[in-house]
N, C-alpha and C positions, 0 to 999 in steps of 0.2 A: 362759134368762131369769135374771137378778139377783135376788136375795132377800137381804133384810135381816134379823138378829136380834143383840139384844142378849145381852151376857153380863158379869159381873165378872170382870177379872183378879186371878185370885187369888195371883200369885208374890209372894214376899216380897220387902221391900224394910228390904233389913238396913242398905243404908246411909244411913237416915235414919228420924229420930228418931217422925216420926207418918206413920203411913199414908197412902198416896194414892190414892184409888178412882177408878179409871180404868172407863168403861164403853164397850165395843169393839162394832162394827158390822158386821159382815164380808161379803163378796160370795159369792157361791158360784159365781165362776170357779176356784177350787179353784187356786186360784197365791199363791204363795208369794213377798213382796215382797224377803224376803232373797235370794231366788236371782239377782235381776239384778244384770249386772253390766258393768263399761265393758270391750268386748275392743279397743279401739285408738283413739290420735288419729290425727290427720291433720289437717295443713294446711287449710287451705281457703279461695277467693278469692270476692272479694263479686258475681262473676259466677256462680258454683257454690254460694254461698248461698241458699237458701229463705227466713231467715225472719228473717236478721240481716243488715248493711249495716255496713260498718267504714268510719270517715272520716275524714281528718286536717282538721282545721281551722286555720286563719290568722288571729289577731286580735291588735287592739291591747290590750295591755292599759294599765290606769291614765295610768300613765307615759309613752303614744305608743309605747311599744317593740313592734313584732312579734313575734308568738311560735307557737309549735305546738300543737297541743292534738290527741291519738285520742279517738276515742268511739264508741260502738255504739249502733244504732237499730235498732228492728225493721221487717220490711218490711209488715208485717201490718196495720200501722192504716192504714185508710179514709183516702184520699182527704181526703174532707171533713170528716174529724175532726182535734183534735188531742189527744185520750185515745185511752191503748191499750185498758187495761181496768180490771177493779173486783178488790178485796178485799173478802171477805164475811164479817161478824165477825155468824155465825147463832145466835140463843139461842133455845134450848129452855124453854119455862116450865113450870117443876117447883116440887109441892107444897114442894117440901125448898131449894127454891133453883135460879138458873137455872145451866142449862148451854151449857159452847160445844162449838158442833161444831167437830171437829178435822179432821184428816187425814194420812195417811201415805202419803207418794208418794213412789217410786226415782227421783232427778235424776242423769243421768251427770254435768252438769258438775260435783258434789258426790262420785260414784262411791258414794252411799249413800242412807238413805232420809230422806227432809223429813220433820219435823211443821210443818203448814202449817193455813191456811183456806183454806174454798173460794176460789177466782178463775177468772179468764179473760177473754178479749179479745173486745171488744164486734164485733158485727153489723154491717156497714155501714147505717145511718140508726136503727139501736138505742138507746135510751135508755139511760143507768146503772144506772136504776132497772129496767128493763125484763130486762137485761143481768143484775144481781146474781141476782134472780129464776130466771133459766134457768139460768144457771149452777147458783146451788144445787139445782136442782130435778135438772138434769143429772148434778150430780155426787155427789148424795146422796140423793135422791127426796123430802126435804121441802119443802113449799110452805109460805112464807111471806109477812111484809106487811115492806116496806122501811118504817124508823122514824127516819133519820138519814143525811144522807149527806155527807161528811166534803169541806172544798175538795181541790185537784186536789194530790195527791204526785209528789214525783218518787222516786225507787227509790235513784238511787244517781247526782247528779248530777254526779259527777265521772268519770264513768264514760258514762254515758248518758243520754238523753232518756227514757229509758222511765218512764212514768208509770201513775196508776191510783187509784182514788178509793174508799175505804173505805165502805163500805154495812154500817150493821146492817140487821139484819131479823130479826125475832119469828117463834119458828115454834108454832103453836101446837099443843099434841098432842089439844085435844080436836077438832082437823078433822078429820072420820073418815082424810081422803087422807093423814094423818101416823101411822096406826097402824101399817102393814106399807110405809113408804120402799121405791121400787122403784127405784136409782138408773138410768141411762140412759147408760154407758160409750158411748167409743168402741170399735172394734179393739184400739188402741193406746194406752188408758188403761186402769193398775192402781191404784184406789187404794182405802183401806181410812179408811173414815171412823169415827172416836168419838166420843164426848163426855166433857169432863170437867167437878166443878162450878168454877162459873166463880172462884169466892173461892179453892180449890186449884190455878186456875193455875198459878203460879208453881211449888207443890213438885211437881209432875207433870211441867213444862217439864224443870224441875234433877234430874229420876228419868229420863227420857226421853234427856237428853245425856247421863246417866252412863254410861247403855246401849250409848251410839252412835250415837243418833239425831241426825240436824242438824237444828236450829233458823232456818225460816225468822224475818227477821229482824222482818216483820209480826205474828208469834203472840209472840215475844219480846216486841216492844214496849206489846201488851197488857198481858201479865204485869207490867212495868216500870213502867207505867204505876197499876196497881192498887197496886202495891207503896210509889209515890210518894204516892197516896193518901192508905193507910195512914200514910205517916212524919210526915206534913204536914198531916194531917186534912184533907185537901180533901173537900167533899163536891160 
């Protein structure tokens, strides 16, 4: 069984100017996320794919001229959908100010480990909302209330189709089911969920890459996002 406990990271952080209090969640699969690691490529054709689809496209562009285009799709989304899945931007409401949950997962195609939010790829006849929910609940053991859900993204449309729609959700810690989070791994999922307070984003992200960690590009654009805030007094 899974068990959750907080703790403060107490390592010092000499390269930068103010503190950054980080608070860690750990599994007790007693595995060690630095130890994986990518032991070989290989080729691979979109008949011996699983879960990705490679395609060269034809189109006019502007001008009437023919042209080429590659792109990657996933094979996983539903039929009858046209979202893959959700991003879940989860806050913790604390006396002291809210927190986001984070997370740290080993991605081969990066050969290191992500800080990410939770996600994942909707059910066939799954709602978003419905979706954000399980996932967070799956992959962190907190239950939450969905409070905003963001129109449809694309990931990286030069690249692919791969899309996914941003969901906050509130988690609240006086629901008794949010004192002792039991997340609900797979087999084949490692991952190590935190929280950090949400206004120190940013210098937690820039402590976190110093380290080596990679930055998926959805917890980046939070930060950036706060940060633009801040410059431009948007409220």
């Amino acid at each position: 069984m899974l068990k959750t406990y907080l703790t403060k990271l107490e390592r010092p952080l000499v390269a930068f100017s103010r503190p950054c209090l980080t608070y860690f969640s750990h599994t007790s699969r007693m595995t060690n996320l630095e130890d994986a690691k990518v032991i070989a490529f290989q080729e691979l054709s979109n008949s011996r794919a699983k879960w990705v689809r490679m395609q060269r496209i034809r189109y006019l562009d502007p001008t009437g001229k023919e042209r080429d285009w590659e792109m990657a799709s996933r094979k996983s989304r539903a039929a009858e959908s046209d979202v893959d899945g959700v991003g879940i931007i989860a806050i913790i409401e604390s006396p002291k100010g809210p927190l986001i949950i984070l997370q740290k997962q080993f991605r081969p195609p990066l050969q290191a480990v992500c800080i990410e939010i939770p996600a994942g790829l909707l059910d066939p006849d799954e709602s978003v909302e419905t979706c954000a929910l399980r996932e967070l609940k799956e992959e962190t053991g907190y239950i939450g209330k969905v409070t905003y859900k963001s129109p449809l993204m694309f990931n990286d449309p030069g690249f692919t189709n791969t899309n996914m729609y941003l969901v906050f959700v509130s988690v609240d810690m006086k629901d008794e089911r949010n004192q002792n989070p039991v997340p609900e791994l797979e087999a084949n999922e490692f991952i190590e969920t935190f929280t950090v307070p949400l206004e120190e984003i940013s210098q937690n992200l820039e402590r976190l890459s110093f380290e080596g960690y990679k930055l998926d590009a959805r917890v980046q654009s939070i930060a950036a996002g706060i940060q633009l805030s801040r410059q431009f007094g948007v409220q």
